[in-house]
C-alpha positions in Angstrom: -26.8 38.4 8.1 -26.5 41.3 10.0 -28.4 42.9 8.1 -31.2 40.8 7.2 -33.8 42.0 9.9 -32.8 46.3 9.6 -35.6 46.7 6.6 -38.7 47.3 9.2 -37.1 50.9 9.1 -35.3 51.5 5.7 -33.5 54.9 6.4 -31.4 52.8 9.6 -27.8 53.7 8.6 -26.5 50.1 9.7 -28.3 49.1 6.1 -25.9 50.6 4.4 -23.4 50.2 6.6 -23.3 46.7 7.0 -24.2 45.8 3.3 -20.9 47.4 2.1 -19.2 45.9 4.6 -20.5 42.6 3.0 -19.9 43.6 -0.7 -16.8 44.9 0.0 -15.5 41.3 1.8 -17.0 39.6 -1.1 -14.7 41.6 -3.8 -11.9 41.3 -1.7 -12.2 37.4 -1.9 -12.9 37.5 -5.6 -9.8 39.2 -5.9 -7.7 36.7 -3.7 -9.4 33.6 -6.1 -8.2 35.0 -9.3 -9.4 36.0 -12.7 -12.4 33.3 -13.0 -14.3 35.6 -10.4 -15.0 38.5 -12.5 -17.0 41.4 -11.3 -18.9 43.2 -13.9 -21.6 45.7 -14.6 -24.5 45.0 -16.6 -26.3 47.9 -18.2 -29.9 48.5 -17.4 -32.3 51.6 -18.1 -29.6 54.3 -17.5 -28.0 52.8 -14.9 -25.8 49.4 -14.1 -26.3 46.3 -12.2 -23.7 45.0 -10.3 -22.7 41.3 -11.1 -20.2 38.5 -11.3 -19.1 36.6 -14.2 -17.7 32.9 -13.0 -15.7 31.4 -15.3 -15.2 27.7 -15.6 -12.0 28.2 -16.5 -9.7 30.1 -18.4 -9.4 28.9 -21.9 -11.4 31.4 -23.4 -13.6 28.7 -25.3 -17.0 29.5 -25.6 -18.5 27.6 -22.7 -22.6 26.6 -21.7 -23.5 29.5 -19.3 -26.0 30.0 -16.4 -27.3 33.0 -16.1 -28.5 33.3 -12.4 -30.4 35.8 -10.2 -32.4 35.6 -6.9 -35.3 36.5 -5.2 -37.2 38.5 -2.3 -34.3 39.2 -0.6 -31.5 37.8 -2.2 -28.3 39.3 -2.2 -25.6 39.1 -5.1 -22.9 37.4 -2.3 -24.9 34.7 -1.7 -25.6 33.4 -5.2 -22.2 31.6 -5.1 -23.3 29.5 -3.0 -26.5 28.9 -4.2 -25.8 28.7 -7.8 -21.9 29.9 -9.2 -20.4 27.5 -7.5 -21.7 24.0 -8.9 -21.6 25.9 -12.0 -18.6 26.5 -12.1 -17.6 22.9 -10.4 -19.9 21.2 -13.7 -18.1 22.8 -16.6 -20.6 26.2 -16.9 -19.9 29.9 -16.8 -22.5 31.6 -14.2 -23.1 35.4 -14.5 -25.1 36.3 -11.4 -26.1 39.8 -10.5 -28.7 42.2 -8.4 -32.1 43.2 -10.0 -33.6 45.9 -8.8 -35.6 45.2 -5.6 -32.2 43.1 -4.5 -28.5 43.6 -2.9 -27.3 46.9 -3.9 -29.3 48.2 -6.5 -32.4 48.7 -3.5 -29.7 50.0 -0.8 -27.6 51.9 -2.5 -30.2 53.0 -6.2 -33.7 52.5 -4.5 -34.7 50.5 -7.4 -37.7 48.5 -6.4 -38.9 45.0 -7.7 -41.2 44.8 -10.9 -43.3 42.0 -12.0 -41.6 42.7 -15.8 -38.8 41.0 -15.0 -37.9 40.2 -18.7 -36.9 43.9 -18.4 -34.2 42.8 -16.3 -33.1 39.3 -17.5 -32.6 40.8 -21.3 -29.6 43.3 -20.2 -28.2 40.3 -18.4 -28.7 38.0 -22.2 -27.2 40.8 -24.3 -24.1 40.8 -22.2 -23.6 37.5 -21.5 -24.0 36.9 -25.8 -21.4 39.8 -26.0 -18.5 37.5 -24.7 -16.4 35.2 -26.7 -16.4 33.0 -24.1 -19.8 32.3 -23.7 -21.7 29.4 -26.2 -25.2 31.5 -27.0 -26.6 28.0 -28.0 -26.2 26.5 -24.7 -27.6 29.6 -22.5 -29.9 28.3 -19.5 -31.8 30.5 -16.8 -32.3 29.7 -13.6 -34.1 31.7 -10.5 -34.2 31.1 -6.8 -36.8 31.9 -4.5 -39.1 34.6 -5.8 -36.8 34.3 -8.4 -38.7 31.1 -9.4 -41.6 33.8 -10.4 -39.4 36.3 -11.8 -37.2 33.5 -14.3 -40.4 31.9 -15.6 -41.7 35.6 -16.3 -38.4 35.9 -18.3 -38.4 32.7 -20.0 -41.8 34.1 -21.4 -41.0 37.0 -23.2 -37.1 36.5 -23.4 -36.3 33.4 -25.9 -32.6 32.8 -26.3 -32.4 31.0 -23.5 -32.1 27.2 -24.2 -33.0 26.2 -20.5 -34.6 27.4 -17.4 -35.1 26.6 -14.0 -37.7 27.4 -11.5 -35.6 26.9 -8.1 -38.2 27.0 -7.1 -41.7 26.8 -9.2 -43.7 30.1 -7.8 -46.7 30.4 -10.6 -48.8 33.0 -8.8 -46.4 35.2 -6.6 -49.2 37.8 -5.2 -51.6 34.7 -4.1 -48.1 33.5 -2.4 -47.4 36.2 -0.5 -51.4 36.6 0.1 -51.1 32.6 1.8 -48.3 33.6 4.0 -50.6 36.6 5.9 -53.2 35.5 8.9 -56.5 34.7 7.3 -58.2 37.4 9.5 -56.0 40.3 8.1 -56.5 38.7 4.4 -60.6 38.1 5.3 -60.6 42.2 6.7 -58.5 43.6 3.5 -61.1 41.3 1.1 -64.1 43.4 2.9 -62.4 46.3 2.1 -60.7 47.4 6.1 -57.1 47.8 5.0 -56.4 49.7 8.7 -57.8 46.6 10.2 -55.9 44.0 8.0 -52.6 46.2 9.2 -53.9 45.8 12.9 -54.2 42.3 12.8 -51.3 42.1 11.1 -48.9 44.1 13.4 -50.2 42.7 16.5 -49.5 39.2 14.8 -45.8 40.4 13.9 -45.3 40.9 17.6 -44.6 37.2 18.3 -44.2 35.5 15.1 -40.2 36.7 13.7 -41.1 35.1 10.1 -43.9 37.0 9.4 -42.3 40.0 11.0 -39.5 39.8 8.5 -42.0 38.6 5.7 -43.7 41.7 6.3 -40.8 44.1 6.4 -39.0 42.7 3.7 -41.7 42.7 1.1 -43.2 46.5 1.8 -39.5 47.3 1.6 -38.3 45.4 -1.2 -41.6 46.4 -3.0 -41.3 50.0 -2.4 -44.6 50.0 -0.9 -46.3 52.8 1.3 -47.3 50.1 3.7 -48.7 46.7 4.3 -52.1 47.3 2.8 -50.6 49.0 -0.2 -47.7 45.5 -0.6 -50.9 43.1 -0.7 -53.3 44.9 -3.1 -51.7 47.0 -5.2 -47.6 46.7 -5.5 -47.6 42.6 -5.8 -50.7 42.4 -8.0 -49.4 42.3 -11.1 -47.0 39.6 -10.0 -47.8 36.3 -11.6 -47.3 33.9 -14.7 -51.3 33.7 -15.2 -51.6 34.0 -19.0 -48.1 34.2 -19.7 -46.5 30.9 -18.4 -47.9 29.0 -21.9 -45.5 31.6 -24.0 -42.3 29.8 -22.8 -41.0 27.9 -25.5 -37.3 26.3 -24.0 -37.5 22.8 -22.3 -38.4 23.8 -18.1 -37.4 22.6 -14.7 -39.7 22.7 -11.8 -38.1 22.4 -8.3 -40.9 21.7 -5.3 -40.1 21.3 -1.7 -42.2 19.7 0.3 -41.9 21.3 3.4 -41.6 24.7 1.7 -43.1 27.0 4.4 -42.2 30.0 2.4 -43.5 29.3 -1.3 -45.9 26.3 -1.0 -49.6 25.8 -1.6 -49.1 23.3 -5.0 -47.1 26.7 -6.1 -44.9 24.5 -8.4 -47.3 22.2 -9.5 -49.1 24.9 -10.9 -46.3 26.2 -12.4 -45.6 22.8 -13.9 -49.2 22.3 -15.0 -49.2 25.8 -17.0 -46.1 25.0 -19.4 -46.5 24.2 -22.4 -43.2 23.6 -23.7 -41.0 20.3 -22.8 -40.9 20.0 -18.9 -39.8 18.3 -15.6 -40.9 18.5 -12.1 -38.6 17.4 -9.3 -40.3 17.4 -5.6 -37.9 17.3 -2.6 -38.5 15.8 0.6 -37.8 15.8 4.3 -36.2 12.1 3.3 -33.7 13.6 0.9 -32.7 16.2 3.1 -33.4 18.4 0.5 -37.6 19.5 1.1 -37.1 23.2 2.6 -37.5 26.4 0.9 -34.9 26.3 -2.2 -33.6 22.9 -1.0 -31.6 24.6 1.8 -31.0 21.2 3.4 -29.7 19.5 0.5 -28.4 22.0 -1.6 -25.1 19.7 -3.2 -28.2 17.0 -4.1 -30.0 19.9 -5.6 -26.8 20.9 -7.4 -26.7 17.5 -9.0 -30.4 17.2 -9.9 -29.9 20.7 -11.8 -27.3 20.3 -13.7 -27.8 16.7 -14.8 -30.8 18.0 -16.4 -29.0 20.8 -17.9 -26.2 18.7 -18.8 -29.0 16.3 -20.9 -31.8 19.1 -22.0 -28.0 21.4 -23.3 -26.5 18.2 -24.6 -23.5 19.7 -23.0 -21.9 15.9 -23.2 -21.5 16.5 -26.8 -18.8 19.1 -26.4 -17.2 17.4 -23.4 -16.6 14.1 -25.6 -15.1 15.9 -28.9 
């Protein structure tokens, strides 16, 4: 967390600093758990991204398996928690790792987020199906955040997965991040003033730390020249329009209701788009569970998730033989 706010000025040295510091923690506990905390590297364009393979256990069976990434600003650490975990709790292998854009692969590669994310999820497939201990036939996908954008791009174009999971729904990522900029800096960039979109902007920034980080983060993350360049040109190309319908394995859509990040009827879109088999499952402020990726609730999200994956995998049929 240290780190979260340093990406306002990306050559800081406490970026790197304090991000190793946090990967290197994180090995060091896999270590101390034992061998169903795997670290691996996935091959990718030249290069590797860093991951972790959870094991349910260590029978060697070919198990169901999650494969699991993030968002905006997710970090490879943190998908334990958010996803590994449960997995591994419910019976499923969960290979999680960094795309470019994310955790180390940004810091340490300066690989920048792209809207093909297919290009990244089909590495991740072709290891996963390269283990003996993985079952190919029970393979789900699930992304968190902007993630929820970046799976669904996946699911389109990649089609060995057997599930997938929009944690949350995010059909139109560019109009997303768009929504989460004042109106006057939008209303200025629409009438083509990009210097006085950034001044609104910025000024804005000064007393608001969400959109100060929102800001940051995506120019960043992006690989953007600046704010202008982030909201016209860099996240354009980043939504399921016209390629949500090519998704063929059974989908579910995750909504919260007080999602101030990715809201707007984001998910129900999504949901609305799909054509193949699908669910939608809204969160609320009564459930604990209605923030952004069900931060308030996440062991009643846990159990939503893979309940469903448990029935759309018929996973019960192994566990009862």
């Amino acid at each position: 967390m240290a780190e979260f706010y340093l990406h306002g000025n990306p050559a800081d040295p406490r970026i790197l600093l304090e991000s190793r510091a946090s990967q290197k923690a994180d090995a060091e506990g896999a270590k101390l758990t034992g061998p169903t905390w795997e670290p691996v590297q996935i091959p990718y364009e030249g290069t590797t991204l860093p991951g972790y393979f959870y094991k349910a256990d260590n029978s060697g069976k070919p198990l169901p398996t999650l494969i699991f990434h993030g968002g905006l600003d997710s970090s490879l650490e943190e998908l334990f928690y958010f996803g590994a975990a449960p997995a591994a709790r419910r019976g499923y292998n969960c290979l999680t790792f960094d795309g470019p854009g994310q955790g180390a692969p940004i810091r340490e590669q300066k690989l920048y987020h792209r809207y093909d994310w297919e290009a990244v999820v089909t590495p991740a497939v072709d290891y996963a199906l390269s283990r003996t201990d993985v079952n190919g036939d029970r393979l789900a996908l699930m992304g968190m955040s902007l993630g929820g954008y970046f799976a669904a791009r996946a699911a389109a174009f990649e089609h060995r997965f057997r599930a997938a999971v929009f944690f949350n729904g995010l059909y139109n990522a560019h109009e997303s991040i768009r929504s989460s900029m004042p109106k006057e800096a939008i209303a200025a960039l629409d009438a083509g003033n990009p210097i006085q979109c950034e001044e609104i902007t910025y000024n804005a920034m000064q007393n608001d730390t969400n959109l100060r980080w929102a800001v940051t983060q995506g120019v960043w993350s992006f690989g953007a020249s600046g704010l202008a360049d982030y909201l016209s040109t860099k996240s354009k190309a980043f939504t399921t329009e016209g390629v949500a319908g090519q998704i063929r394995c059974p989908c579910l859509v995750l909504d919260g209701a007080g999602d101030i990040l990715v809201g707007g009827g984001q998910a129900q879109e999504m949901y609305d788009s799909l054509q193949a088999p699908k669910q939608l499952v809204r969160f609320t402020s009564e459930d604990g569970a209605g923030n952004h990726c069900e931060s308030g609730a996440l062991a009643y999200k846990d159990e939503v998730v893979f309940n469903w994956l448990d029935e759309t995998l018929q996973v019960h049929d192994d566990r009862s033989s």
